[in-house]
Every structure is written in structure tokens, then in C-alpha cells.
C-alpha positions as CSV (number, residue, x, y, z in Angstrom):
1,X,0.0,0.0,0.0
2,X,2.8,2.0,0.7
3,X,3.4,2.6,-3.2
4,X,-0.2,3.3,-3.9
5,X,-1.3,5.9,-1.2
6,X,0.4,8.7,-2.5
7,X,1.6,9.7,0.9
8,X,4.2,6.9,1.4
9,X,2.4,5.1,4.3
10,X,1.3,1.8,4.9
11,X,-2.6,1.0,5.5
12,X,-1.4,0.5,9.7
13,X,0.5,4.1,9.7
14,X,-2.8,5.5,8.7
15,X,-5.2,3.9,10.6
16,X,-3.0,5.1,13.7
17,X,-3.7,8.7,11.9
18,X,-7.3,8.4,11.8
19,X,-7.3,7.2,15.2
20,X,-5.2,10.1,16.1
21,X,-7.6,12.6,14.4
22,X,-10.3,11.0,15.9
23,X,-9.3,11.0,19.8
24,X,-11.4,13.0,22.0
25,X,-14.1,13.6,19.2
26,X,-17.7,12.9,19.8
27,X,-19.9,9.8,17.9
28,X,-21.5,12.8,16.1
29,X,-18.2,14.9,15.5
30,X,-16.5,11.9,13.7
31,X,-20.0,10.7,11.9
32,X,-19.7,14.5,10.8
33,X,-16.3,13.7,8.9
34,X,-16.6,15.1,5.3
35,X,-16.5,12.5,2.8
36,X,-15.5,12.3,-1.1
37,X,-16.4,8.7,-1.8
38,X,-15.5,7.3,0.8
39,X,-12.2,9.0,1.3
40,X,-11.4,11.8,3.9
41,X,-12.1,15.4,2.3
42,X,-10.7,17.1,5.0
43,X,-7.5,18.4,4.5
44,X,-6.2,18.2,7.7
45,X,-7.5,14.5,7.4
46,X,-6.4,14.3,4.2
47,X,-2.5,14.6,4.6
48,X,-2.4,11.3,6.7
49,X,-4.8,8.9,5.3
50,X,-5.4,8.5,2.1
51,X,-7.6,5.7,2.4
52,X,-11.4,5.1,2.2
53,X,-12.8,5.2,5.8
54,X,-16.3,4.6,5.7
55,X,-15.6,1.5,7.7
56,X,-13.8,3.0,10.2
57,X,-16.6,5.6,11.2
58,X,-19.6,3.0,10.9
59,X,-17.0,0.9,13.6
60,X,-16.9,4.2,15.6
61,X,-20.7,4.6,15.7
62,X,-21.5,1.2,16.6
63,X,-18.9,1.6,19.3
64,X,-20.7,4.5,20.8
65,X,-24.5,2.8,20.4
66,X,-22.9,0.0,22.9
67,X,-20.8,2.8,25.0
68,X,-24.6,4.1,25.7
């Protein structure tokens, strides 16, 4: 993945970015992330994962339902 990303990381390095992003964000704050198919549209986002993350969000707000 490392090749194809277009920021030279693996998919692990930015998952640990998304995470990062994500920390101390609400359910509704990270459901709230701007998408472009899939993929982060937010710049700030944008510089550290390149990756779709639809996945990753739908995992977040099924985390919180349970969290309730």
C-alpha cells in the first residue's frame, strides 16, 4: 500500500492517523467527517490517510451505540 497511497504510508501508519484525528471527538463529531467517496475530504485528514474510511466511522458509531 505504501506505493499506492500517495503519501508513502502503509494501511497500519494511517489507521494510527485516523485514530489520532479521531481521539477526544464525539460519535456525532467523527460521523460529521466530510467524505469524497469514501475518502477523507478534509485536508487536515487528508494529509495522513489516504484511504477510504467509511468503515472506520460506521466501527466508531456502533462503538458509541454500545458505549450508551
Amino acid at each position: 500500500m505504501k506505493q499506492a497511497s500517495g503519501i508513502g504510508k502503509e494501511w497500519f501508519e494511517q489507521s494510527e492517523a485516523f485514530c489520532k484525528y479521531i481521539k477526544g471527538k464525539t460519535v456525532a463529531d467523527v460521523k460529521g467527517i466530510a467524505l469524497e467517496d469514501g475518502y477523507p475530504a478534509e485536508e487536515d485528514l487528508l494529509s495522513s490517510v489516504t484511504m477510504h474510511i467509511t468503515d472506520f466511522i460506521a466501527v466508531v458509531d456502533e462503538a458509541g451505540a454500545y458505549a450508551k
